[in-house]
MARKOLFI-147208 format. One record per residue (C-alpha): z, y, x; chain. Coordinates in Angstrom, 2 decimals. Layout:
! MARKOLFI-147208
+---------+---------+---------+--------+
|       z |       y |       x | chaine |
+---------+---------+---------+--------+
|       Z |       Y |       X |      A |
...
+---------+---------+---------+--------+
! end
This chain:
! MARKOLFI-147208
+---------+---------+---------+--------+
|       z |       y |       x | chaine |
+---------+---------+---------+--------+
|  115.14 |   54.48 |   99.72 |      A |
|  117.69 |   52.87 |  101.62 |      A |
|  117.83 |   49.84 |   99.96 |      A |
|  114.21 |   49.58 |  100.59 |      A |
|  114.13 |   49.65 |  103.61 |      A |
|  117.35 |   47.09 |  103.73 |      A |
|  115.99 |   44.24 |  101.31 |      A |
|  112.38 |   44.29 |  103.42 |      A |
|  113.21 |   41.89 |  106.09 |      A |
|  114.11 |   39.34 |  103.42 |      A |
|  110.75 |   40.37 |  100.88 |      A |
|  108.55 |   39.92 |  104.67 |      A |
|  109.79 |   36.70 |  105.49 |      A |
|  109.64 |   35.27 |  101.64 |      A |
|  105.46 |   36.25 |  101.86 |      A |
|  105.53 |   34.60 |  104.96 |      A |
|  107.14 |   31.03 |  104.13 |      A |
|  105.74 |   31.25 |  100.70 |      A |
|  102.51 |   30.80 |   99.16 |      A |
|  102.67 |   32.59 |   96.52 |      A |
|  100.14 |   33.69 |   93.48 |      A |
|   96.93 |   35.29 |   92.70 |      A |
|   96.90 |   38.48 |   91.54 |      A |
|   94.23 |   39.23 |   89.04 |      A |
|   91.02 |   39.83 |   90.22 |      A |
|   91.68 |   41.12 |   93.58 |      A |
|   92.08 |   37.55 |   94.96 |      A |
|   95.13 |   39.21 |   97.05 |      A |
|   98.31 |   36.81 |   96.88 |      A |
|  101.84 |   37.44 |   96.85 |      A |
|  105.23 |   35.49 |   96.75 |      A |
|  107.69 |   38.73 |   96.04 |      A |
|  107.75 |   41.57 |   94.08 |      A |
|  110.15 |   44.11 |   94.71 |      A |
|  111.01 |   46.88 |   92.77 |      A |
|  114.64 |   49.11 |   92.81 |      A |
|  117.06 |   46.57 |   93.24 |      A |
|  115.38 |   43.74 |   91.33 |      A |
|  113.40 |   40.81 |   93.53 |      A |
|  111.31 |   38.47 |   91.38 |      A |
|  109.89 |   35.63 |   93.84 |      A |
|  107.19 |   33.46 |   92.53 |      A |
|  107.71 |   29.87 |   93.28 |      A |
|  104.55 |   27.30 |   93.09 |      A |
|  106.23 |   24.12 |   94.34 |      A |
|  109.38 |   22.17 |   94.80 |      A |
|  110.27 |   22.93 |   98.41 |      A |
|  110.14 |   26.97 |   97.70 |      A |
|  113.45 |   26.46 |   96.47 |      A |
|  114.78 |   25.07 |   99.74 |      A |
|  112.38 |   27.99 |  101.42 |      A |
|  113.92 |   30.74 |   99.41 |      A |
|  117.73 |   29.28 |   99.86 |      A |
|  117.67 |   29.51 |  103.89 |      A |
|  116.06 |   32.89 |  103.97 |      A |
|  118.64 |   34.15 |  101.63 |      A |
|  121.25 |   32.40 |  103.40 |      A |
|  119.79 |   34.12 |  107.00 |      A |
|  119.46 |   37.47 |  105.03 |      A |
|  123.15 |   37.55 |  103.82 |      A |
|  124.65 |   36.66 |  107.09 |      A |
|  122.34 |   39.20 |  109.20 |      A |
|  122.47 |   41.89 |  106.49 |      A |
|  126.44 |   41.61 |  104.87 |      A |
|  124.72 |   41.56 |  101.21 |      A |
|  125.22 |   38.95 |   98.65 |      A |
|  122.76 |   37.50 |   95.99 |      A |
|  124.62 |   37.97 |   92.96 |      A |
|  123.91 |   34.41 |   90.78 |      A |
|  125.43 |   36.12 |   87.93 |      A |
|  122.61 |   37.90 |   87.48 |      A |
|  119.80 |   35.64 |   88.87 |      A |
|  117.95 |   33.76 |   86.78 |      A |
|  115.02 |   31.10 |   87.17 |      A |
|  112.16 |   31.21 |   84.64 |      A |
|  109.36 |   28.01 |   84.69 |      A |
|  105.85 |   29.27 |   83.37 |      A |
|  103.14 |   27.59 |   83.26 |      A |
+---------+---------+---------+--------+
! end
């Protein structure tokens, strides 16, 4: 639960800078989906990368966490 509550600022400010995806038929988007301790953001143009950098930058300094790029991968779809 902790960690929750922890990685939220970062998953709030993502769905605010981001635009995100559609979600089936709902017509509700999103740019993050968290779950545990995995984040999968969903990236729709160029600049998100830039957008995703800073606020992970931000989070890290604020917070004391690091992203681990050991185990972060990029997938293109689509």
């Amino acid at each position: 639960m902790s960690y929750a509550l922890c990685i939220n600022p970062l998953v709030k400010i993502l769905e605010k800078s981001l635009s995100g995806v559609l979600l089936g038929r709902s017509g509700r988007r999103t740019a993050v989906v968290a779950s545990a301790d995995d984040v999968t953001i969903f990236v729709t143009k160029p600049d998100d990368f830039r957008v995703i950098r800073d606020a992970v930058r931000i989070y890290q300094k604020a917070s004391g966490a690091c992203l681990n790029t050991r185990n972060s991968k990029a997938l293109a779809t689509g």
